[in-house]
BAGUKE-538364 format. One line per field, with one value per residue (C-alpha): residue in three letters; x, y, z. Coordinates in steps of 0.5 Angstrom, whole numbers. Layout:
residues N
residu: ALA;... $
c1: X;... $
c2: Y;... $
c3: Z;... $
END
This chain:
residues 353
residu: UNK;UNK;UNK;UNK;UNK;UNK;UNK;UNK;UNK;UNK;UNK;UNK;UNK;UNK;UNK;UNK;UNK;UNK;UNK;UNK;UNK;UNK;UNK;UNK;UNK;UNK;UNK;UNK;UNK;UNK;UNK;UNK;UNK;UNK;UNK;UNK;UNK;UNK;UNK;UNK;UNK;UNK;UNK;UNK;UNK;UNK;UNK;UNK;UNK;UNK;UNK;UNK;UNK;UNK;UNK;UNK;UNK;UNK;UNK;UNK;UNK;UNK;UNK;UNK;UNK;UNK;UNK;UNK;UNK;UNK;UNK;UNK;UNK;UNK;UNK;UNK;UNK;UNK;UNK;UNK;UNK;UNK;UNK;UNK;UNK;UNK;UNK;UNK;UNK;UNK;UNK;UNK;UNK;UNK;UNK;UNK;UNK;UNK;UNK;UNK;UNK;UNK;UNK;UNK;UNK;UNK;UNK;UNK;UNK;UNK;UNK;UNK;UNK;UNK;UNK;UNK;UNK;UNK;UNK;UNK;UNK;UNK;UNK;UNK;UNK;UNK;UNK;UNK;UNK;UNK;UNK;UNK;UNK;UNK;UNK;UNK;UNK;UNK;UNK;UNK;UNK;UNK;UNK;UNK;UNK;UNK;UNK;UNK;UNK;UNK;UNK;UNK;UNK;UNK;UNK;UNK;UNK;UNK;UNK;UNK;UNK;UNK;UNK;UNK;UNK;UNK;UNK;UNK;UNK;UNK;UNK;UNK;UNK;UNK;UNK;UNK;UNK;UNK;UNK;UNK;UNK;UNK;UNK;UNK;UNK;UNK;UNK;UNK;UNK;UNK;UNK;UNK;UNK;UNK;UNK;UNK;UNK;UNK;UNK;UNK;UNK;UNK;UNK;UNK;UNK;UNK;UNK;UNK;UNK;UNK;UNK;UNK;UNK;UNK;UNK;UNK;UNK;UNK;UNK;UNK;UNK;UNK;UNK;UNK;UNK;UNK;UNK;UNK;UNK;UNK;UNK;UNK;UNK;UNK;UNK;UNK;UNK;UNK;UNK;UNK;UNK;UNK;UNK;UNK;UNK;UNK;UNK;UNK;UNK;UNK;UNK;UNK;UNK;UNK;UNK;UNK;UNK;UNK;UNK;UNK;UNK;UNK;UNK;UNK;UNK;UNK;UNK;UNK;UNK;UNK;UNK;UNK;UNK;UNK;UNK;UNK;UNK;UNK;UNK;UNK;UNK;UNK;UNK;UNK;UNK;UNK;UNK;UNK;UNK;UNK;UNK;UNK;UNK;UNK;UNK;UNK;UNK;UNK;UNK;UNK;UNK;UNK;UNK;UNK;UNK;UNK;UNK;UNK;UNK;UNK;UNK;UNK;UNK;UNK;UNK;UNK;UNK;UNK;UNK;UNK;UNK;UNK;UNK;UNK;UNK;UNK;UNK;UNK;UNK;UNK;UNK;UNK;UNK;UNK;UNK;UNK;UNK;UNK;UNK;UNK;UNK;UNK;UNK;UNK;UNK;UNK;UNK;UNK;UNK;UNK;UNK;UNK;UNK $
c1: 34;38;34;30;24;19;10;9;16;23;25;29;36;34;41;43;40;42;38;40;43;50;48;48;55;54;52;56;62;56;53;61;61;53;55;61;57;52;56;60;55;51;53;52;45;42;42;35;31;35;32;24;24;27;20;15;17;17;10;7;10;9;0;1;3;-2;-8;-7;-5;-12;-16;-12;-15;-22;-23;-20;-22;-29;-31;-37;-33;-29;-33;-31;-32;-27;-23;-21;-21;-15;-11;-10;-9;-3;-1;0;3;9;10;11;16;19;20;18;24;29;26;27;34;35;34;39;45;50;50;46;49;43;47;46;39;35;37;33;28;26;23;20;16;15;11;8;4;2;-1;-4;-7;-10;-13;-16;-19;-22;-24;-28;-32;-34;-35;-40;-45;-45;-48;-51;-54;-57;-57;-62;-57;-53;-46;-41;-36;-31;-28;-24;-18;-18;-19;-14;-9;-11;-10;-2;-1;-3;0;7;7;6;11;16;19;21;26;30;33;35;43;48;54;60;60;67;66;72;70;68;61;55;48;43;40;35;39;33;35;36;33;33;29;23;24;22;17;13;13;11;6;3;4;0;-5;-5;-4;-7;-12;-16;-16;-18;-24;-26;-27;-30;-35;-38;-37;-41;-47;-47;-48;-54;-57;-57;-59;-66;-67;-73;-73;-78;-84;-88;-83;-84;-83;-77;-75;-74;-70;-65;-65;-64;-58;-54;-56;-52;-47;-45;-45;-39;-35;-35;-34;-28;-24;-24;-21;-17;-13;-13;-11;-5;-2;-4;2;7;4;4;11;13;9;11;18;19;15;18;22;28;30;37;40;34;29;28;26;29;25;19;20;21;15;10;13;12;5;4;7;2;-4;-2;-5;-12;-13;-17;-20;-24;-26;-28;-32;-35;-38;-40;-37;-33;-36;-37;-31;-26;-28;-27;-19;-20;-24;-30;-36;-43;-45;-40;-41;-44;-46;-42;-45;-48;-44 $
c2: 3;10;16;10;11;8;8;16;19;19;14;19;17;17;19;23;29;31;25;26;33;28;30;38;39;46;42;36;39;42;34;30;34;33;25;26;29;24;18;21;22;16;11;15;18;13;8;9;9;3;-1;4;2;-5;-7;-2;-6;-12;-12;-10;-16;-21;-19;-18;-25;-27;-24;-25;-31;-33;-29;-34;-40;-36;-35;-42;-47;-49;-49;-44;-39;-38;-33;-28;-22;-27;-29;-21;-20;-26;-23;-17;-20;-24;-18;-15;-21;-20;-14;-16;-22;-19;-12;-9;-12;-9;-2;-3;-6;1;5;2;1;5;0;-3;-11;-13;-13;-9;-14;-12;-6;-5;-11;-8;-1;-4;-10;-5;0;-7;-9;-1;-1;-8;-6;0;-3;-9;-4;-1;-6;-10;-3;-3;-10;-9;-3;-8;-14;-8;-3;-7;-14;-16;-14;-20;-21;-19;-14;-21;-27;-27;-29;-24;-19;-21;-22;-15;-12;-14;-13;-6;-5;-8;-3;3;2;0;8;6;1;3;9;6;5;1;7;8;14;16;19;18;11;7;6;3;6;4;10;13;17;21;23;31;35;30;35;35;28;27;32;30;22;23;27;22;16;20;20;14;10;14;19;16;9;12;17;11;7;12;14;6;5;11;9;3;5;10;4;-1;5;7;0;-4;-10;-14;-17;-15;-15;-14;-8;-13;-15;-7;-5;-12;-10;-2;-3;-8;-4;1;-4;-5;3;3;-2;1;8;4;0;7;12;6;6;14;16;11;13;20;23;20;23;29;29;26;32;37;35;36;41;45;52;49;43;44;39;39;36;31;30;23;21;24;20;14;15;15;10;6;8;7;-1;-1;-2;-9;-11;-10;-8;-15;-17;-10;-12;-20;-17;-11;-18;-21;-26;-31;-39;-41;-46;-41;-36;-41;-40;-32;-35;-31;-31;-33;-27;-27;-34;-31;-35;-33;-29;-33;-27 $
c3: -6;-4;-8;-11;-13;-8;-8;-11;-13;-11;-4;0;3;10;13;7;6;-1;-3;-12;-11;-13;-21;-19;-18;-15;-8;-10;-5;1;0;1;8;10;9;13;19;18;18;24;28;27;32;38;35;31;36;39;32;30;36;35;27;28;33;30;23;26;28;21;19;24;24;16;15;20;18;11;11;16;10;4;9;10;3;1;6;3;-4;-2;-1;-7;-11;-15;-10;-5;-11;-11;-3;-3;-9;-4;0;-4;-5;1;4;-2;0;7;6;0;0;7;11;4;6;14;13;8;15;19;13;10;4;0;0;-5;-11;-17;-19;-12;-14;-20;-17;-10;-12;-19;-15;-8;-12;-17;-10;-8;-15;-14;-7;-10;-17;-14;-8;-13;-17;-11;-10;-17;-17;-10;-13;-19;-15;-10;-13;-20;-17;-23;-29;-32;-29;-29;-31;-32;-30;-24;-27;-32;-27;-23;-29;-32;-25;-25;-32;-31;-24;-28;-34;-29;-25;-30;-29;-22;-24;-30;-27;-22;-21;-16;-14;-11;-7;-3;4;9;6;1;0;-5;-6;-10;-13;-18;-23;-28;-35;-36;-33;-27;-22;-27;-29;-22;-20;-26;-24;-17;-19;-24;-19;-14;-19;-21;-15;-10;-13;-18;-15;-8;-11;-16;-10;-5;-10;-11;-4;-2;-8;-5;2;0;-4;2;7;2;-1;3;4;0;3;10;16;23;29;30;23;21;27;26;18;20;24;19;13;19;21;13;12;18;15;9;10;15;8;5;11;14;6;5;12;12;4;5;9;5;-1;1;3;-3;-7;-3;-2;-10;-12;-7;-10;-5;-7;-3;2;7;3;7;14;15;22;19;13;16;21;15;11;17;17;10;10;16;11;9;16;16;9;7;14;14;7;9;16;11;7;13;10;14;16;22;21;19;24;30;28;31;37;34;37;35;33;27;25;18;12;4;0;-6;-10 $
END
């Protein structure tokens, strides 16, 4: 996906540091030598990342498909299980690992190659289905926190937002619309350096720069900030609501101390699901935003290394994402948790939610 869109705007050429500026012809002959350098001196200088980007990539996706294939088999392993709250912890964790198995090897493989030898339909697919589960992550995170002060802060009002099902297919139908912008423009381009080369690239219409600095700034919203804000602000309802609440009839010196240090136990883990999500997404939108609302939008753009590490760090969120989600649930049966070795003390009953 050279120049492809990606998460929050633009998906910068890590080793080509004119990214887009193609369309600009005043830098189109500045942009031919910088390539020329680059590929000249990559196989002396790329060596050692390639090696680093490879493990550390390779890592995500090995404790992704583990971990969220093992919270598939919690949720699913008995029909106790399966509700509606567990439903939509499994749906992300569905999501999370179709971006590891479908996209993440893709966005690796675009770091250590000079071609893009996935055809013109993985062009327009990659981006499109890459930004499609961010948005899943994102609006099926919000939607459990709104789910959970539901069910917690007024637990005797009549259930539900809605079905399951239904929320499932509006959480991917809406992620699908909003990420239509990332795959249309996108285009499969032959570039000429000191030898022939094929790229995928985003081509915006004119004006290209503000085209891009306007959709990057409204996937930032969409995808980030408001979904993130949603979220923080249910889960903090919820955590003041479980923190004051008393628990009803006469309990013991014991029973108080036990119920405070869970209520504590419960704050912890969720304040845990938000800051985990926001501290990994947060630098790679910030790069994207500062790098295209800059003044300076000439071929130094973009740091490819500094990209690259936070890409990483962002991907890195598929891997415990619906494990925290499950442990702030409490809600992994005994025969399910002996699949990690899991101690006694977390063979926690389902909820009835």
């Amino acid at each position: 996906m050279e120049g492809a869109s990606f998460a929050n705007g633009t998906w910068p050429s890590p080793e080509d540091p004119c990214g887009d500026a193609d369309q600009n012809a005043n830098l189109s002959a500045l942009c031919s030598l910088l390539r020329n350098l680059s590929l000249e001196a990559r196989p002396i200088l790329r060596q050692p990342r390639d090696l680093l980007v490879i493990l550390l990539y390779g890592l995500v996706v090995l404790v992704s498909v583990f971990g969220n294939t093992l919270v598939c088999h919690v949720v699913f392993c008995s029909r106790k299980m399966r509700t509606k709250t567990n439903v939509l912890i499994a749906n992300l964790a569905v999501s999370d690992l179709l971006m590891t198995t479908l996209t993440i090897p893709l966005s690796a493989s675009r770091f250590l190659l000079d071609n893009w030898p996935f055809g013109e339909a993985l062009c327009y697919l990659a981006p499109f289905l890459q930004v499609t589960f961010v948005y899943v992550s994102t609006l099926s995170m919000a939607w459990i926190a709104c789910d959970r002060y539901s069910v917690i802060v007024y637990p005797l009002r009549l259930r539900r937002l809605c079905p399951s099902h239904r929320a499932i297919a509006g959480i991917w139908t809406l992620a699908g619309v909003l990420s239509l912008p990332h795959a249309v423009f996108n285009r499969v381009v032959s570039l000429f350096t000191y030898r022939p080369l094929v790229r995928c690239q985003v081509q915006y219409p004119p004006p290209p720069a503000e085209f891009r600095k306007w959709l990057t700034l409204a996937t930032f919203l969409t995808q980030y900030a408001l979904p993130l804000t949603l979220t923080a602000l249910m889960y903090s309802r919820v955590s003041y609501a479980l923190w004051s609440r008393q628990a009803l009839g006469a309990l013991t010196r014991e029973q108080q101390a036990w119920h405070t240090r869970s209520k504590r136990k419960s704050l912890k883990m969720l304040v845990l699901v938000v800051s985990c999500f926001a501290v990994c997404w947060l630098p790679l939108n910030v790069y994207h935003l500062v790098a295209h609302f800059r003044a300076d939008d000439g071929p130094d753009r973009h740091n490819s290394s500094l990209f690259i590490f936070f890409h990483w760090l962002a991907m890195s969120s598929v891997c415990y994402n619906t494990v925290h989600l499950l442990l702030a649930e409490r809600q992994i049966p005994p025969g399910c948790a002996g699949l990690l070795r899991l101690p006694a003390a977390l063979h926690l009953s389902p909820t009835t939610t």
